[in-house]
C-alpha positions as CSV (number, residue, x, y, z in Angstrom):
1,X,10.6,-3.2,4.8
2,X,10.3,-0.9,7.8
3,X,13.0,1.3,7.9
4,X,15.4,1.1,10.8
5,X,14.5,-2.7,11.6
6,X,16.5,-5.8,11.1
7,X,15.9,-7.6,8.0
8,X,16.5,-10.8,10.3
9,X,14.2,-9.9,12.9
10,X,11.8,-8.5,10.2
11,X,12.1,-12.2,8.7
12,X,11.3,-13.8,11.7
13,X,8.2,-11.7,12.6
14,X,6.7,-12.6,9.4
15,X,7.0,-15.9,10.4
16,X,5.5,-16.0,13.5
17,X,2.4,-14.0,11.9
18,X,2.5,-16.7,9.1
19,X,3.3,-14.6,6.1
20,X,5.4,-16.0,3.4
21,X,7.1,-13.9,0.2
22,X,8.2,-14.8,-2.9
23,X,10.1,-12.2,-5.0
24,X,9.0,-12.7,-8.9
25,X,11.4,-12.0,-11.6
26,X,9.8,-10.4,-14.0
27,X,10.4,-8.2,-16.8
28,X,7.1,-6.0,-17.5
29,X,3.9,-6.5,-16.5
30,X,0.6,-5.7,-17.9
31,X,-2.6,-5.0,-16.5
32,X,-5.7,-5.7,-18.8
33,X,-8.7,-3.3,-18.3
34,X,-11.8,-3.5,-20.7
35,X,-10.3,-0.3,-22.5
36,X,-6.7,0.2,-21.4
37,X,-4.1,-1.8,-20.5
38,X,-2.0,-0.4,-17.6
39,X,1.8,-1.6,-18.3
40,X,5.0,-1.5,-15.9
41,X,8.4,-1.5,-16.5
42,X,10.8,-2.1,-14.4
43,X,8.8,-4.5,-12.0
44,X,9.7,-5.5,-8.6
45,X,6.9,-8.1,-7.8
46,X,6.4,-9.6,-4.6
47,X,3.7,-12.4,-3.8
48,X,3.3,-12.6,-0.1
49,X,0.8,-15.7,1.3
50,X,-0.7,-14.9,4.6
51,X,-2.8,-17.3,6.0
52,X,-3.9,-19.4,2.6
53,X,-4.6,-16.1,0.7
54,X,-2.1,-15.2,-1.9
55,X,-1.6,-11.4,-2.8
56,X,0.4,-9.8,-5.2
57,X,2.6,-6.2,-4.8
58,X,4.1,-4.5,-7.7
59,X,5.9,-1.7,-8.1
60,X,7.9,0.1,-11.4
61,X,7.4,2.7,-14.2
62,X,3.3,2.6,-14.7
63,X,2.2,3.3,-17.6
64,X,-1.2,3.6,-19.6
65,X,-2.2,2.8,-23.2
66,X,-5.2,1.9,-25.1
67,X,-6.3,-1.7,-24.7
68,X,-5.9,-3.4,-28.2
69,X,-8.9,-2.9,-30.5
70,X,-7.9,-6.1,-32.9
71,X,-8.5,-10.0,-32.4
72,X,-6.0,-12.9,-33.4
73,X,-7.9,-13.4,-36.6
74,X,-7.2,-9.6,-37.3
75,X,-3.0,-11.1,-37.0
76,X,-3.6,-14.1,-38.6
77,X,-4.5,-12.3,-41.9
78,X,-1.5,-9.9,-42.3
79,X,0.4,-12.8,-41.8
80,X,-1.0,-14.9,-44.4
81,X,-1.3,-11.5,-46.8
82,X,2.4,-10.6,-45.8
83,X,4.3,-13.8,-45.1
84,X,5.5,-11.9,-42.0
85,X,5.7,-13.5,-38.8
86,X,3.3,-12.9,-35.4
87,X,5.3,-10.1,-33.8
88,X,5.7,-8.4,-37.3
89,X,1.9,-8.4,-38.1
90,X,1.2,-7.4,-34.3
91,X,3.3,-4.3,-33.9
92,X,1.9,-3.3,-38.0
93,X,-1.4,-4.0,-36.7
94,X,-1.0,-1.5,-33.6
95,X,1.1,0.9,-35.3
96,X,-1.3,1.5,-38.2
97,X,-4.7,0.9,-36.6
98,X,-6.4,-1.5,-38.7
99,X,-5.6,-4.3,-41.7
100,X,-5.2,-2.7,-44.5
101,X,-2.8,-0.1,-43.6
102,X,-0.9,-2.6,-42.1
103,X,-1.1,-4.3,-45.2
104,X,0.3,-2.0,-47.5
105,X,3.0,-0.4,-44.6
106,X,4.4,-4.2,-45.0
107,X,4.3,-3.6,-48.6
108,X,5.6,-0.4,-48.8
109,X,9.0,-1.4,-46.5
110,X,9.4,-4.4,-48.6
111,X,10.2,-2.5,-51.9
């Protein structure tokens, strides 16, 4: 918004230049790069259509991290070595790096 205006008249001149916004509820959103993944928190996410052509605006806590390195067959195997469901074998997976050491962490909690 532009400070000092009406949100009424504000309203009504987007209107008339044929801009329509959507506030989107959401929670986080991530950003997938080929090697990181660009995360916010916090989101306040607006789509706006002006004229047929829909954008998007977001704005939060940014963040960066490394884009993930494994595949699903990578999760589907700790979980049928484990017997630990998706999110388990996902945040062993990320947290140790690679299979095996995800593996035996599950292992190692269990006893």
């Amino acid at each position: 918004m532009i400070p000092g205006m009406n949100p009424k008249a504000m309203k009504q001149a987007m209107k008339k230049l044929g801009l329509k916004q959507e506030e989107i509820e959401a929670n986080e959103v991530i950003i997938k790069c080929e090697d990181r993944e660009i995360v916010i928190k916090n989101p306040q996410v607006v789509k706006m259509n002006m004229m047929g052509q829909d954008s998007i605006q977001i704005t939060g806590d940014i963040t960066e991290r490394d884009a993930e390195v494994f595949n699903e067959d990578d999760i589907k195997t700790i979980m049928e070595q484990t017997g630990c469901d998706e999110e388990t074998a996902r945040e062993l997976l990320q947290r140790e790096g690679d299979i095996a050491a995800a593996i035996l962490a599950f292992e190692r909690k269990k006893e």
